[in-house]
C-alpha positions as CSV (number, residue, x, y, z in Angstrom):
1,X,0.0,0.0,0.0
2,X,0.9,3.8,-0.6
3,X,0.0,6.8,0.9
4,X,0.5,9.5,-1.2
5,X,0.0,10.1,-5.0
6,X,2.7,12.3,-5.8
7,X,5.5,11.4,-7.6
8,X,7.1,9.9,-4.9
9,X,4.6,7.7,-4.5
10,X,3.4,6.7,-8.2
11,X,7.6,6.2,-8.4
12,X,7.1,3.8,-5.6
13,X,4.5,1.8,-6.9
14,X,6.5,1.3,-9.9
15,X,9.6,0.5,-8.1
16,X,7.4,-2.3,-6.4
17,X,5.9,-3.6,-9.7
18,X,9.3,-4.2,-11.1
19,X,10.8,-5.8,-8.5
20,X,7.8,-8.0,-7.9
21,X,5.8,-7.9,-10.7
22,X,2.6,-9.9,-8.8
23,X,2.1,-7.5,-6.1
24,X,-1.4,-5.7,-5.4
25,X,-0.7,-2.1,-5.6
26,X,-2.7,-0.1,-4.0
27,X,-1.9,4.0,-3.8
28,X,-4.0,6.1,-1.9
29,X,-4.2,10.0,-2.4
30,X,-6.1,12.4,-0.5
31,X,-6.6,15.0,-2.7
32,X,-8.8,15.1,-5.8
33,X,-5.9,13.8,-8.4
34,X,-2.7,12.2,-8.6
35,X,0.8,13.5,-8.8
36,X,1.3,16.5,-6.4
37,X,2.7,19.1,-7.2
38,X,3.1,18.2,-11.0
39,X,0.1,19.4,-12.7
40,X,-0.9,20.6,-16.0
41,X,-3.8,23.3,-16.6
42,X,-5.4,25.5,-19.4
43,X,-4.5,28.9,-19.8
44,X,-6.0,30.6,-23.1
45,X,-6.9,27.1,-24.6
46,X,-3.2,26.0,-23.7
47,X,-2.3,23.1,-21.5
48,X,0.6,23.7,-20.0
49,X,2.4,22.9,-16.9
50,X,1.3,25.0,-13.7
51,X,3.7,23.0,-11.6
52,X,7.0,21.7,-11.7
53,X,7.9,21.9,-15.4
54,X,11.6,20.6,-15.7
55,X,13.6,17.7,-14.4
56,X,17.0,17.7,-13.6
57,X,18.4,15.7,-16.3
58,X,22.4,15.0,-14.8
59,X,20.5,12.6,-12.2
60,X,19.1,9.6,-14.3
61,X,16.1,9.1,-11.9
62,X,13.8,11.1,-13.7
63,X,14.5,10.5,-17.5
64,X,14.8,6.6,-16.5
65,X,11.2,6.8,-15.1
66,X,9.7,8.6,-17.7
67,X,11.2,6.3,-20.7
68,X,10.2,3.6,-18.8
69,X,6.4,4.9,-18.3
70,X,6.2,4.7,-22.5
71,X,7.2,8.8,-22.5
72,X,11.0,8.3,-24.3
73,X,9.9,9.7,-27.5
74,X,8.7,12.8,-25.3
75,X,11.5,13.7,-23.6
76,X,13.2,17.3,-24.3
77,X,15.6,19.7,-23.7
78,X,15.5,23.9,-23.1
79,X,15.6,25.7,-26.4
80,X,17.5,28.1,-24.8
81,X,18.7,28.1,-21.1
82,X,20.2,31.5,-20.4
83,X,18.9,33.5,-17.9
84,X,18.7,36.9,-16.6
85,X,19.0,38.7,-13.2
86,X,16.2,41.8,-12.2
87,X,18.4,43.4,-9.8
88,X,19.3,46.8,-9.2
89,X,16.6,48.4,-11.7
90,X,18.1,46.5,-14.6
91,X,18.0,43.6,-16.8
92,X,21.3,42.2,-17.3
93,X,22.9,38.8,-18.5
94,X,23.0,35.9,-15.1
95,X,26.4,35.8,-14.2
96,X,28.0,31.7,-14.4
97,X,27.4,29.8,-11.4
98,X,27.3,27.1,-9.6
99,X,24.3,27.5,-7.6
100,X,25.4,31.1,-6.9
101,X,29.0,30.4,-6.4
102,X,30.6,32.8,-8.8
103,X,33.0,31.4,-11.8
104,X,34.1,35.2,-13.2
105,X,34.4,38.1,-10.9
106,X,35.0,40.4,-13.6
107,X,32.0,39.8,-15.5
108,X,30.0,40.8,-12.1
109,X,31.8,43.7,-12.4
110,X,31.0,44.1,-16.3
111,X,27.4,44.3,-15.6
112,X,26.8,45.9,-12.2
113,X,25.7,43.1,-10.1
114,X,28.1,43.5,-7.4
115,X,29.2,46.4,-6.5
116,X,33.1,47.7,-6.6
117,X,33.2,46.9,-2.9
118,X,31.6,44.3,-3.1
119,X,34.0,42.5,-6.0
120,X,37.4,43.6,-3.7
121,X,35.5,41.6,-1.1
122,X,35.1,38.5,-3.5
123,X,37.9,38.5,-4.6
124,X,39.4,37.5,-1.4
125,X,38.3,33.9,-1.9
126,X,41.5,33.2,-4.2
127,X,43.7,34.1,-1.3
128,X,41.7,33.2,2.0
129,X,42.7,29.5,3.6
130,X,40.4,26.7,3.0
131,X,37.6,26.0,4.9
132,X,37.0,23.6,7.0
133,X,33.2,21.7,7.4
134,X,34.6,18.4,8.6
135,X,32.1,17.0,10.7
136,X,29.7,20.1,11.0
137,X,27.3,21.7,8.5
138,X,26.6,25.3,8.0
139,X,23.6,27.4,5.8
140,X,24.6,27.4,2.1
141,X,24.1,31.5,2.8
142,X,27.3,31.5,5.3
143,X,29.3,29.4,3.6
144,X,29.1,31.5,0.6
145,X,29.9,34.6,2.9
146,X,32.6,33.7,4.1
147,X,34.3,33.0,0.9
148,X,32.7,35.8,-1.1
149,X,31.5,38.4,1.4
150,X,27.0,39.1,1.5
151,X,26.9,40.8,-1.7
152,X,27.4,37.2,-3.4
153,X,24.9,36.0,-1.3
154,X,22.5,38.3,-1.5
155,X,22.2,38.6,-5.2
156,X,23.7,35.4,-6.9
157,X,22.7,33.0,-3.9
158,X,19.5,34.1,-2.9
159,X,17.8,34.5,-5.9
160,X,19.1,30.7,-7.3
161,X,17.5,29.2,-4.0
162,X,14.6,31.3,-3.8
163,X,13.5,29.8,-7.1
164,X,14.5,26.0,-5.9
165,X,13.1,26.4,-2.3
166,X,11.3,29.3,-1.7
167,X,13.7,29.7,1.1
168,X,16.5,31.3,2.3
169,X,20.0,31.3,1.7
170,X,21.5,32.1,5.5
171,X,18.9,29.1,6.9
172,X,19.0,26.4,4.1
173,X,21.9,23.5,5.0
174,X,24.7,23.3,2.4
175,X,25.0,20.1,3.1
176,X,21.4,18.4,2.1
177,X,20.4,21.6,-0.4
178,X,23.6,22.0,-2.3
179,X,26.3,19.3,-1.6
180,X,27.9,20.4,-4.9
181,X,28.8,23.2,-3.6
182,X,30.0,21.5,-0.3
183,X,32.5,19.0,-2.5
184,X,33.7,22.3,-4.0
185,X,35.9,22.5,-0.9
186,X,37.8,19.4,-1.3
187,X,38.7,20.2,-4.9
188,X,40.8,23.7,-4.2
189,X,41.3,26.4,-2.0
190,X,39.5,28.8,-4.0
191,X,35.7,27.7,-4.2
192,X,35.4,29.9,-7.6
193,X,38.2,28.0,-9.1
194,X,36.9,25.0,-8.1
195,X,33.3,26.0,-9.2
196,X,35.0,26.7,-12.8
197,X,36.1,23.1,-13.3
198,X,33.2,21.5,-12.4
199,X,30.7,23.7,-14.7
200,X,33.7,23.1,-17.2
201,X,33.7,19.0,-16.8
202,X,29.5,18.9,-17.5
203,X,29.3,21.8,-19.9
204,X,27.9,19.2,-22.7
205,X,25.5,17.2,-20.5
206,X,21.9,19.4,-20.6
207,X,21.6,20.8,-16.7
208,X,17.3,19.9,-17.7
209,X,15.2,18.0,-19.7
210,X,11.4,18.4,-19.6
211,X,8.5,16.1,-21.7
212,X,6.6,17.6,-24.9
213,X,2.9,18.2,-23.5
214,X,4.3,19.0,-20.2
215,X,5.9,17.4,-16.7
216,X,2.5,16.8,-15.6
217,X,1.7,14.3,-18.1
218,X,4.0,11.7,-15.6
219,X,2.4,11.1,-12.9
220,X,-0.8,9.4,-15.2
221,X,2.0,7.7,-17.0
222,X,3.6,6.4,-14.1
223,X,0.9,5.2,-12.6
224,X,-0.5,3.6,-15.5
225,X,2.7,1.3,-15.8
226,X,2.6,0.7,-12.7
227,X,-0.3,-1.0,-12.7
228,X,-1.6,0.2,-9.5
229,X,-5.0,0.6,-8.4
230,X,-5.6,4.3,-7.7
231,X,-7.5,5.6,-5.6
232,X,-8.4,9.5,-5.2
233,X,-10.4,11.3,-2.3
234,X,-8.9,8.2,-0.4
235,X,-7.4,10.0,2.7
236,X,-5.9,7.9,5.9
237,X,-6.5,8.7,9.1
238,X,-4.8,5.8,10.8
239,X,-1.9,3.4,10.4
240,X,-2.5,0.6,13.1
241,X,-0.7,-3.3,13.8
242,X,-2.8,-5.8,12.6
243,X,-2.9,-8.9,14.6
244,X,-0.8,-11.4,13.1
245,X,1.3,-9.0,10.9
246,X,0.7,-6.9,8.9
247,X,-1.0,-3.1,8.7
248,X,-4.6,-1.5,8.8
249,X,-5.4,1.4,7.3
250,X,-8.6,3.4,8.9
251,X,-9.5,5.7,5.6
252,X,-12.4,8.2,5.8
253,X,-14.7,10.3,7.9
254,X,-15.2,9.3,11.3
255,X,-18.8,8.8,10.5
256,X,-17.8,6.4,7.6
257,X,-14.4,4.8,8.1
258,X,-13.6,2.2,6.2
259,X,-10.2,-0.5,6.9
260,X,-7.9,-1.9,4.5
261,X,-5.7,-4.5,5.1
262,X,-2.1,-4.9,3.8
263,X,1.2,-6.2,4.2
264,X,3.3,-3.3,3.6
265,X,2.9,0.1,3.4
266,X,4.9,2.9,1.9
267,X,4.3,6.9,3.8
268,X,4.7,9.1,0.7
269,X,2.9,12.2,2.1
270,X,4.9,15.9,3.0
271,X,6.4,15.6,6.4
272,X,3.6,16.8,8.8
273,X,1.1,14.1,7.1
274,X,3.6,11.7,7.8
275,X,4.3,12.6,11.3
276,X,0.3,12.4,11.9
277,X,0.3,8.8,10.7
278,X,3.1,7.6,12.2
279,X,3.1,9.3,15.8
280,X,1.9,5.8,17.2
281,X,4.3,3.9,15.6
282,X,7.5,5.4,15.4
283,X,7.3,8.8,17.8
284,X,10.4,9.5,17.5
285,X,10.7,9.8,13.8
286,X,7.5,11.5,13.7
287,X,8.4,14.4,15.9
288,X,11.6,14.8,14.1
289,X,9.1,15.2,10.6
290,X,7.2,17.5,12.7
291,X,9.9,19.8,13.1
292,X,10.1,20.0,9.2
293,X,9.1,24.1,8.0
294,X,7.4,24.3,4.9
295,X,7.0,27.3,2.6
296,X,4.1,28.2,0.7
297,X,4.5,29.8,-3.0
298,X,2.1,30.3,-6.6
299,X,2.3,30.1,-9.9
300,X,1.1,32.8,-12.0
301,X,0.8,31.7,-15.7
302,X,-0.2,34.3,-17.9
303,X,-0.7,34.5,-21.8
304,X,0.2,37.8,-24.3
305,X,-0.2,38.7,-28.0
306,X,3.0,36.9,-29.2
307,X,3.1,40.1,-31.4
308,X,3.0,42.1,-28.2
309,X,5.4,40.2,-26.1
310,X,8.8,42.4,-25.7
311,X,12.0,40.9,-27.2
312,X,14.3,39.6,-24.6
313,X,16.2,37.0,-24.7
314,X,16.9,34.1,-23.2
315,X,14.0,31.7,-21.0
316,X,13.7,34.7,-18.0
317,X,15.2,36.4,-15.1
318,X,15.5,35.4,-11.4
319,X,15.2,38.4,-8.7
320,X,17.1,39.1,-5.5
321,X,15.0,39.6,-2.7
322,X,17.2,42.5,-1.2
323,X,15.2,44.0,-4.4
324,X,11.9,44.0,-2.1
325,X,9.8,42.7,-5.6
326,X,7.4,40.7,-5.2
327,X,7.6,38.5,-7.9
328,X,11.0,36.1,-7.2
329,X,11.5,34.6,-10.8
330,X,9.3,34.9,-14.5
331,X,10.0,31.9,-16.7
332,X,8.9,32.9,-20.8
333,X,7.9,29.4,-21.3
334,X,7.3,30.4,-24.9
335,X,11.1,30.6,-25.0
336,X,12.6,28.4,-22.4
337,X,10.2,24.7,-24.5
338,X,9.8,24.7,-28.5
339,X,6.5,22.4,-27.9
340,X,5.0,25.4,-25.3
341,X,5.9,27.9,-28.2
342,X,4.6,25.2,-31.1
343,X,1.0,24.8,-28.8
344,X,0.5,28.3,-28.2
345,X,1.0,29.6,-31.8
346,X,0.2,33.7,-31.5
347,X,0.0,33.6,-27.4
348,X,3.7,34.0,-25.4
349,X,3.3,32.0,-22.5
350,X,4.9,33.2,-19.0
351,X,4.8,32.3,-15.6
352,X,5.9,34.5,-12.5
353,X,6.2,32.3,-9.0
354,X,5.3,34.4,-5.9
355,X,6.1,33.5,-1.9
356,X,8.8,32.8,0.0
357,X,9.5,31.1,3.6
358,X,7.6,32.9,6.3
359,X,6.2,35.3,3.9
360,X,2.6,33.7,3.4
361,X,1.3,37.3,4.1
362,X,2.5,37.6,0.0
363,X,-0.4,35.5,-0.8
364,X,-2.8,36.3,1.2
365,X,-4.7,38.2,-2.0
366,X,-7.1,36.8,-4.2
367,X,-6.4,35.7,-7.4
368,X,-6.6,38.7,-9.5
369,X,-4.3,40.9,-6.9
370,X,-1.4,38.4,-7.9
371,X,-2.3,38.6,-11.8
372,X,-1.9,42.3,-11.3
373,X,1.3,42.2,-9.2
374,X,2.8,39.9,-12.0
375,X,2.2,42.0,-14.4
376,X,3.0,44.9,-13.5
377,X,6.8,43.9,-12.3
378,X,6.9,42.6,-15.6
379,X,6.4,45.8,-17.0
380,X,9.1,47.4,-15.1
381,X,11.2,44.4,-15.4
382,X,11.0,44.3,-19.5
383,X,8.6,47.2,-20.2
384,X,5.6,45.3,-21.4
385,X,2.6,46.6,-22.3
386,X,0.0,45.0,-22.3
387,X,-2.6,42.9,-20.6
388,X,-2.7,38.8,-20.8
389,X,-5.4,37.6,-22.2
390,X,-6.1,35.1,-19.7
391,X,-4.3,33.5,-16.7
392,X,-4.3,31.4,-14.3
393,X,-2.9,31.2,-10.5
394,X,-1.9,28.0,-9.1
395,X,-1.6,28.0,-5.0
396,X,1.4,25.8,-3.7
397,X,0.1,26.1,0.1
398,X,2.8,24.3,2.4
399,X,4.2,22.4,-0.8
400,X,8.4,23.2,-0.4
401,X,10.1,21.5,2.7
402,X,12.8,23.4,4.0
403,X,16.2,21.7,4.4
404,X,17.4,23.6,7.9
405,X,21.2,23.5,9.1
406,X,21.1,20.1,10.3
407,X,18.6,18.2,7.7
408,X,20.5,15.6,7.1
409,X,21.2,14.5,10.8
410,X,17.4,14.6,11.2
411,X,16.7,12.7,8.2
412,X,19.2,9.7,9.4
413,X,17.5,10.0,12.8
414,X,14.4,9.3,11.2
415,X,14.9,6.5,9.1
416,X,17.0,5.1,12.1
417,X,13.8,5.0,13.4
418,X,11.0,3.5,11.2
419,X,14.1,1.1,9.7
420,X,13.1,-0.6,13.7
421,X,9.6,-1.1,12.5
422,X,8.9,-3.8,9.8
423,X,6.7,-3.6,6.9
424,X,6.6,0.3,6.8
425,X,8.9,3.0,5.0
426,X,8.9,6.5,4.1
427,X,9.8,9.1,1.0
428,X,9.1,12.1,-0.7
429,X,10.7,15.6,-1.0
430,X,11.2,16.3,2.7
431,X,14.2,13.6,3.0
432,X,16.7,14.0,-0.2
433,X,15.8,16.8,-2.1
434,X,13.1,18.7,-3.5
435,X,13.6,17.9,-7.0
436,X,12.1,15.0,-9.1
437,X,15.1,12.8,-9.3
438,X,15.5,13.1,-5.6
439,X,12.0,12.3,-4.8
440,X,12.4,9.1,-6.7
441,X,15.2,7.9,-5.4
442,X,13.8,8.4,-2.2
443,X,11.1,6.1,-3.2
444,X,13.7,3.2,-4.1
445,X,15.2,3.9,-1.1
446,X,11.5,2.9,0.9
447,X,11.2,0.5,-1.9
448,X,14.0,-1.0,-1.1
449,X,13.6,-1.5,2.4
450,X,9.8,-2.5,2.8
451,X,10.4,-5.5,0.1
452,X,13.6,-6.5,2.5
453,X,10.8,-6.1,5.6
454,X,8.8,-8.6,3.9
455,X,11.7,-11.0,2.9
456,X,12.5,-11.5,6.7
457,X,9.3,-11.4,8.1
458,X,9.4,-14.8,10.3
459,X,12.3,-12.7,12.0
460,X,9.8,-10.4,13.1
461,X,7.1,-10.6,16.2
462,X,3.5,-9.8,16.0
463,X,3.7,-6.4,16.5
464,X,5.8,-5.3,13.3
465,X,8.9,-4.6,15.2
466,X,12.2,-6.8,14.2
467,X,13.5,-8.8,17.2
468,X,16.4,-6.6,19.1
469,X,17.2,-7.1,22.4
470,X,17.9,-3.6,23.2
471,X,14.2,-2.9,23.3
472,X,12.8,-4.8,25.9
């Protein structure tokens, strides 16, 4: 059984179909439709993606699934996948990175981004000694500062992670966000040289890939390989022990609960879902999931006259927050996926996303309040002109987990935990990372261990727990 229809879980029950092709599948959602928060919707007679609408493509997860689903023939790259930074008043080129770690000073310089005291500070990484995380983790945002000084931080950093996590740079761990960056230290003294070699050595491998039609065409493709039965509306209230071995599963209103039976059972759900449902099972874990923020963002999709749409190039711009804008980052769709540009012939297609950590109070407009923001920071951003002529605003309410200094100490914690408890394992974007890839290795991690929980079950007793003698 698995609780939770996002991709996590649709990647689950796949994982379990392949590895034992017999199994009942059974994956039960909550919510009114599969695959979280990868959805497609229509804007102007267009259905494009109001979700997640790339995949990291240097991770095989992803792609593997997707060819795997039937979707090989579907999957594509960026046309184009330069960007540009809002900051300072100005449109200007993004600067090379490495999730924010600078590769060419000067070119900061060349375009204004950091200023002239700000570069002299920079600078200093080529010349400062190494530094030192063995055995300790640190935000991304003071790592960063240290080598490069705040201005880095502020408007290379901040932006790139905004637009990943909807977080921030000084309280996201380097560690579990951006280990990247982290091996960085081991490979020279000076993180930008370092950060130079590594962009250099997977220059020719595409950074994304994406699927013609949209990312939210795979979770119905997943799941329909998987052969799973789905069930929507289905949420679960309770996980208990069933006598002799084994899992129930109280679904439903109090008034009208209904009990399935299983032998396994796979938590895909975000992290306070999960705590809920495993509080009497594994405590420990689930106040350690508890303890997991999560940020709330949306997605403003808008269409314009094609005609009307101003030329700039390249697939959009990210904006610092030290900018005080409310929008963080405006993808032009229409530009960034020839099959976007090919289904909306004369209509430009562009999305804004809007909401950070801890700043919900962003949101709390209607619908047509955010429309307006949008587009009116995209006329000061690239002076258009005109009004879309229809939009759409998807609401991401508590959808990003935030990886806190110390994430991965809490996630080891927590699988230390349920791995003590047979026939039950956990995944989704609150352990590994946030992207799809990480998501579905996460799932063959839980995969991986519920099958094992079932191989050895006459070395478990009748409450689900594996024999230890430490426990009593």
């Amino acid at each position: 059984m698995v609780i939770g229809g996002g991709i996590a879980g649709l990647a689950a029950a796949a994982r379990i179909r392949e590895l034992r092709p017999d199994s009942e599948i059974t994956v039960l959602e909550g919510s009114a439709e599969i695959g979280g928060k990868l959805r497609l919707d229509e804007v102007a007679g267009v259905m494009v993606d109001v979700g997640a609408e790339a995949m990291l493509n240097r991770r095989p997860e992803a792609v593997v699934l997707a060819c795997t689903s039937g979707l090989s023939e579907d999957i594509v790259h960026p046309a184009t996948t330069s960007a540009n930074l809002w900051t300072r008043g100005h449109l200007v080129p993004m600067p090379r990175t490495l999730m924010g770690v600078p590769v060419d000073l000067r070119a900061l310089g060349e375009d204004g981004v950091i200023s002239r005291p700000g570069l002299a500070r920079a600078a200093l990484d080529a010349v400062l000694p190494a530094t030192d995380l063995e055995g300790r983790d640190t935000s991304i945002g003071a790592l960063v500062e240290e080598r490069f000084g705040r201005e880095v931080v502020d408007r290379l950093v901040e932006p790139l992670l905004g637009g990943v996590y909807a977080g921030h740079a000084r309280e996201i761990s380097a560690r579990a966000a951006v280990p990247q960056v982290v091996a960085l230290l081991d490979r020279d003294r000076s993180m930008a040289r370092a950060a130079a070699a590594a962009i250099t050595a997977t220059s020719d491998v595409p950074v994304f890939a994406g699927i013609a039609g949209g990312i939210g065409r795979l979770p119905g493709a997943v799941a329909a390989a998987s052969g799973a039965r789905i069930e929507t509306d289905a949420t679960v209230r309770d996980i208990a022990h069933r006598p002799g071995g084994g899992w129930n599963l109280v679904i439903g209103s109090t008034r009208d609960p209904r009990i399935l039976q299983c032998d396994g059972v796979v938590v895909a759900t975000p992290a306070r879902a999960a705590a809920r449902l495993l509080s009497d099972i594994t405590p420990a874990a689930a106040l350690e999931l508890a303890r997991i923020e999560y940020a709330s963002m949306a997605i403003v999709t808008m269409a314009f006259p094609a005609r009307d749409f101003p030329g700039i190039p390249g697939s959009g711009f990210l904006v610092p927050p030290v900018d005080k804008r409310t929008i963080k980052a405006s993808t032009f769709s229409f530009a960034k996926w020839d099959w976007v540009r090919a289904a909306g012939g004369d209509l430009a297609i562009v999305r804004c996303s809007i909401g950070r950590h801890r700043e919900e109070h962003v949101l709390q407009v209607p619908d047509d309040r955010l429309v307006e923001v949008a587009v009116n920071e995209l006329a000061e951003a690239i002076g258009l002109s005109v009004r879309p002529v229809d939009s759409h605003v998807q609401r991401w309410g508590g959808a990003l987990p935030q990886y806190a200094v110390g994430h991965l100490d809490r996630i080891a914690s927590i699988r230390a935990d349920v791995a003590r408890v047979a026939g039950i394992a956990v995944c989704g974007a609150a352990y590994d990372g946030l992207g799809i890839p990480a998501c579905i290795a996460s799932a063959h991690l839980a995969v991986d261990k519920l099958l094992s929980d079932l191989d050895d079950t006459d070395d478990t007793d009748h409450t689900g727990r594996a024999d230890n003698p430490d426990q009593g």
